[in-house]
N, C-alpha and C positions, 0 to 999 in steps of 0.2 A: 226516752229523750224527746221533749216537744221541737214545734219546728222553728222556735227561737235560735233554741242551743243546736240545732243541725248549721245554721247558717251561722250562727255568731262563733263561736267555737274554732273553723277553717281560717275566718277572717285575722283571731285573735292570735294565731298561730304565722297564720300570715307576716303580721303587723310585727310580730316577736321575731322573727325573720329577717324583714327588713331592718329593725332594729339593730339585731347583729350584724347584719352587714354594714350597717351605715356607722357603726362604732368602730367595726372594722377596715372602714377606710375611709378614713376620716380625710378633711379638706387637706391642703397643701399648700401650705404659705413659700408663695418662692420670693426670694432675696436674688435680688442681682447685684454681684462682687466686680465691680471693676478695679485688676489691680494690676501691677507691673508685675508680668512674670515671664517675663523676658526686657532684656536694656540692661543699662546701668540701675536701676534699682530694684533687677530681681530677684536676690536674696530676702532684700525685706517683702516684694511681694508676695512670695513664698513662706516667708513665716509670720504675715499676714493670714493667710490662707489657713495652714495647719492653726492656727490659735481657734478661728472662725469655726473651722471642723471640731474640737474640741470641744468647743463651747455649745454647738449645736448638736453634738454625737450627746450631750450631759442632759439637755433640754428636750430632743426625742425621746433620751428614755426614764428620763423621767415624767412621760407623759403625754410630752407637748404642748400646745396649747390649750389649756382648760376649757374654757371661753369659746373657745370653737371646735368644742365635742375632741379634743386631743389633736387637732389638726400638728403636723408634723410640718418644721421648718426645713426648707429644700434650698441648698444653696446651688446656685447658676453664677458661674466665672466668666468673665472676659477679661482679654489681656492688653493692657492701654499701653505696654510698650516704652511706658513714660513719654509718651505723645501725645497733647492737647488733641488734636484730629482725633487720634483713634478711639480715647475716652470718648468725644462724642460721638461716633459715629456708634460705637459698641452702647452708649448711654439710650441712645434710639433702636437698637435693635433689643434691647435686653425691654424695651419698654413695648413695645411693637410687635413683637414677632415673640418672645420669652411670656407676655406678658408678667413681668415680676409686681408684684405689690408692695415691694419696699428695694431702695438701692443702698448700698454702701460702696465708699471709696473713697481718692483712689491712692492715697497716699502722696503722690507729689502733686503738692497746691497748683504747679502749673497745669496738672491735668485735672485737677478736682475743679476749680474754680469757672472752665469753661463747662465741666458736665453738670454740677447742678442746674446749670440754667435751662440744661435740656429738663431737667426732672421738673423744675418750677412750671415750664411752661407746659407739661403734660399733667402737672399738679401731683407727682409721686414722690411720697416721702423720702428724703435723703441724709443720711445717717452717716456722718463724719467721722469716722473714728478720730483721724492724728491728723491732717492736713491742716498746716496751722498757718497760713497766709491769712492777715487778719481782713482781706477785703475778700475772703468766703462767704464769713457773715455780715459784710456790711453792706452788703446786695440789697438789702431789704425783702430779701427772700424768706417767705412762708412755710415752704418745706424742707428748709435746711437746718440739721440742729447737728452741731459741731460737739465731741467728746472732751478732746485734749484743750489743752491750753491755746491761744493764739499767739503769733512771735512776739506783737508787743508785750503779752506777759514774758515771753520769754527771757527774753533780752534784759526787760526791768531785773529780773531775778538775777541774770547774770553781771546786769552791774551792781546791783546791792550785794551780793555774793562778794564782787572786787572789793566791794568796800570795806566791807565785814574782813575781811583773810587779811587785807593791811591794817584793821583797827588790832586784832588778833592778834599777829605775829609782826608788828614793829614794821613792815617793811615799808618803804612807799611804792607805788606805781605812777608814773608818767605817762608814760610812751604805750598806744596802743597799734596793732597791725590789723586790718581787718582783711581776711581770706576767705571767698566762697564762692559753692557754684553757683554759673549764673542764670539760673531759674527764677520762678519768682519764689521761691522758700529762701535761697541766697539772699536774693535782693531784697525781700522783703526785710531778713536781719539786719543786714546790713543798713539799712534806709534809720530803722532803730537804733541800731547801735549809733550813728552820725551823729543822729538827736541826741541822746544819752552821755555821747563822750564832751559833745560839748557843754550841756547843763552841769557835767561834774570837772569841765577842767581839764579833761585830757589830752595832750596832742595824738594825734593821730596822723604817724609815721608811713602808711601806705595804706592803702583801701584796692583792693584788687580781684576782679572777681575771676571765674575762668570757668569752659566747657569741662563738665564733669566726665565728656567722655574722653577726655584727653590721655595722650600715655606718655610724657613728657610733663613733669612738674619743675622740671630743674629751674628753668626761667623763672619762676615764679621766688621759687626757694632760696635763690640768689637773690632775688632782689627781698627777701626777706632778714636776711643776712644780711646788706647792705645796710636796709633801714637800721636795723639792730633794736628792736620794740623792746620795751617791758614786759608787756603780755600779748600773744598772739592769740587771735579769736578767728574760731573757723565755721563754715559751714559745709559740708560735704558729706555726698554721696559714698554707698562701700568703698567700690574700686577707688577713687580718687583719695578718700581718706587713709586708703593701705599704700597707695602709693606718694602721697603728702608724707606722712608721715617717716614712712622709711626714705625718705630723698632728704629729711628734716636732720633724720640721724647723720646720714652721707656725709652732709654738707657739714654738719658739728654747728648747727646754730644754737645760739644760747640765748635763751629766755630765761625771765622771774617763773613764768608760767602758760602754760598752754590752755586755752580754756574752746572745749568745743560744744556743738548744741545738737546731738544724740545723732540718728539721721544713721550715718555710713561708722560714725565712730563709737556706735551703743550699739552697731549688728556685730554678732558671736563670732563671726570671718575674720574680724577687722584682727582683736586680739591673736586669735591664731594664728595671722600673717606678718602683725610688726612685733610681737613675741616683746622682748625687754623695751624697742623703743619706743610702746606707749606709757611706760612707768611715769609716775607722776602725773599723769594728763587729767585734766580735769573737764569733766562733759556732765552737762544739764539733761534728763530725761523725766519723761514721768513715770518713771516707774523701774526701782531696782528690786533684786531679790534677798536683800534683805532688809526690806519693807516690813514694819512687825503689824501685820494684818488679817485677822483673821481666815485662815482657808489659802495664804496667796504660798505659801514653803507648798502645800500639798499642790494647789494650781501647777507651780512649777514645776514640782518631783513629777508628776506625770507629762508634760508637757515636753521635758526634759526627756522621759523615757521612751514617750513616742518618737520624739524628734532630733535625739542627738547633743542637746544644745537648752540653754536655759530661754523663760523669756525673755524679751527684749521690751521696753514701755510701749513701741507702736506695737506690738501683738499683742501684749495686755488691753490696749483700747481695743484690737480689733475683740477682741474676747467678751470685754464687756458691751461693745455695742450690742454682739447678740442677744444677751440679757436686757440690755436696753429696748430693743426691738418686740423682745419676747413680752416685756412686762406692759409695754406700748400695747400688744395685741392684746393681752389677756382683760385691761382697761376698757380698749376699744368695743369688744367682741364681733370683730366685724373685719372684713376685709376690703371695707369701699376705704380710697385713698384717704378724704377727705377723714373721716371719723380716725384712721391712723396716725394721720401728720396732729389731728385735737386732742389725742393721747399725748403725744408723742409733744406736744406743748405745753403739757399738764406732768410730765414727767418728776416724780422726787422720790428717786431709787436710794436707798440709802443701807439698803443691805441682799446678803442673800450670794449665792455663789459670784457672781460677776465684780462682784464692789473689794475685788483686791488692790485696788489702788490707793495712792497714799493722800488723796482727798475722803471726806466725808459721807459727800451726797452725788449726783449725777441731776442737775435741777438749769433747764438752759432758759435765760433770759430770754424778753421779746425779738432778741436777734436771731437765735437760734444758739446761740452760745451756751457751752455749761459753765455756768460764774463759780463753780464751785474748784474746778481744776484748777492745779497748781503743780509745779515740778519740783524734781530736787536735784543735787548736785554730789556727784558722785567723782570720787580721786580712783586712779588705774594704780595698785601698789601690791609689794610683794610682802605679806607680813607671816611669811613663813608656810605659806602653801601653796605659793605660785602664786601668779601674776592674777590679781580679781577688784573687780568694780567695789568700792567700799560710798557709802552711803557719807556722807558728811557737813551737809549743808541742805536748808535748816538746824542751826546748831542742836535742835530741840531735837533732830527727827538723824542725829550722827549715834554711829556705831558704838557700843560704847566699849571703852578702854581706845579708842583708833585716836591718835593726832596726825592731822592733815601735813604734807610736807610742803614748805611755802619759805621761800623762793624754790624753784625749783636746781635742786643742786649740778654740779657739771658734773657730765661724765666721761 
């Protein structure tokens, strides 16, 4: 052996060495979770959460991060409580002390809406699953790119929906009631719906909003009952929509139809607690399961098996942000903020584990918005297996053999 190969040879071995280690511990992309997992909304923060873990339990083992030598995504919680303050305050400690590289959150627009601002002005990408207050993205914020729909899609959808079910089925609608809590997800429907009822004509019998943490709906139920609406439109949290609802039966108010906007009355709880008296209700979400989309039955069947409970459309968005996030990084190859958030601008996901939802693509405009999202409309009905969410609106995207039940009959 000459005295090349004495010296080259340790080195080379060396180098093969480090190699394996540095494969073997690869970087660590941390995501910071702000979600309510404690308050009045923390069911849904909670299967936020498990969707998130699922989705990144599929994405470490399949590798991880390509792009950054398999780097493995790490998620870090904090719990906002459903309290503006504490999302921020958790918004700056998760950026500061966690150092995270990307955030998500927080699901109630009144606490998402004040913590972007902290991630804008630290310049850390922030990744919206569901928080649909449409003045999220009209911040003019850089590092905000919103998943789901925002309320004014929502709302539009919900009065083209009204329109459509009385062109359908002969009936008319007059009289509308508007109920919600008063957050700004409430208020912000609500502000919608004003606009909406008046460009098509409709009176509007009561508009009333109320603390979601309340445990007393009766006042409310009563005077909904007085009004005596066509169709009553809600917006509410779990607890409050299990308790609306069954106050709704109590009291024997009769409506044409019930129409709510997913929230507390598309979490898995809600059913299990008002049992027959959400039959016929009708609720806007993005996201049901039976959605005919490639991979989203299996999505669920596992989902389900972990968790007890099917998904719901906000743990669907949280599910696919991850993917979102992921495909951001593998673009990027980088973990400076700035090169993140210009992935993460450039984004047109339009298939691949995450893309179970019943839009096309995941592609967000210069707001930060994805123009692609869209909801659907789904009726509570028993057609012979128990009490289940059926798909129905988009006419195109309805179950098929299912006809919708409209007016809603007495019981």
């Amino acid at each position: 052996m000459n005295m090349f190969s004495r010296f080259t040879l340790p080195v080379v071995a060396l180098s093969l060495a480090f190699g394996t280690l540095a494969v073997a511990n690869p970087t660590t992309v941390k995501i910071g979770n702000i979600e309510p997992m404690s308050g009045p909304s923390a069911t849904l923060g909670k299967q936020g959460k498990a969707a998130r873990e699922m989705a990144v339990e599929e994405i470490n083992a399949a590798g991880g991060v390509k792009s950054l030598g398999g780097a493995k995504l790490e998620l870090i919680y904090a719990d906002s409580e459903s309290k503006p303050e504490k999302g921020v305050a958790e918004a700056e400690r998760l950026i500061n002390t966690e150092k995270v590289n990307v955030l998500t959150g927080c699901w109630n627009s009144a606490v998402t809406y004040p913590t972007t601002a902290v991630a804008e002005r630290y310049g850390i990408p922030f990744v919206v699953p569901v928080s649909v207050s449409d003045k999220i993205t009209d911040q003019g914020f850089k590092n905000v790119f919103r998943i789901a729909a925002k309320d004014s899609w929502w709302t539009k959808d919900q009065f083209t929906f009204l329109k459509d079910i009385q062109t359908e089925f002969g009936t008319k609608v007059e009289t509308l009631a508007f109920v919600y809590e008063n957050g700004d997800w409430g208020k912000g429907f609500a502000t919608q719906w004003k606009k909406l009822a008046e460009e098509a004509g409709y009176k509007v019998v009561m508009d009333e909003p109320y603390p979601s943490t309340t445990t007393d709906l009766s006042p409310v139920v009563q005077k909904i009952k007085r009004a005596n609406p066509d169709v009553l439109m809600l917006v509410s949290n779990a607890a409050d929509a299990i308790l609306l609802t069954n106050t709704i039966a109590e009291y024997k108010v009769k409506v044409k139809a019930i129409v709510a906007s997913g929230g507390g009355h598309a979490d898995p709880s809600f059913m299990k607690a008002v049992g027959k008296n959400a039959q016929y209700l009708f609720d806007i979400v993005e996201w049901e399961t039976d959605v005919n989309k490639p991979g989203a039955k299996e999505a669920n069947d596992k989902y389900k098996a972990k968790n007890g409970e099917n998904l719901t459309g906000e743990a669907v968005d949280a599910y696919l942000a991850m993917y979102v996030i992921k495909d951001a990084l593998e673009r990027s190859a980088s973990l400076e903020p700035a090169k993140i958030r210009e992935a993460l601008a450039a984004t047109n996901l339009t298939n691949g584990p995450g893309m179970i939802v019943g839009y096309d693509a995941v592609k967000f405009d210069a707001t930060g918005q994805n123009e692609n999202a869209s909801p659907v409309i789904v009726q509570v009905n028993d057609i012979g297996k128990g009490l289940e969410r059926i798909t129905i609106w988009p006419k195109n995207a309805r179950r098929a053999g299912y006809t919708p039940v409209f007016p809603m009959p007495s019981k």
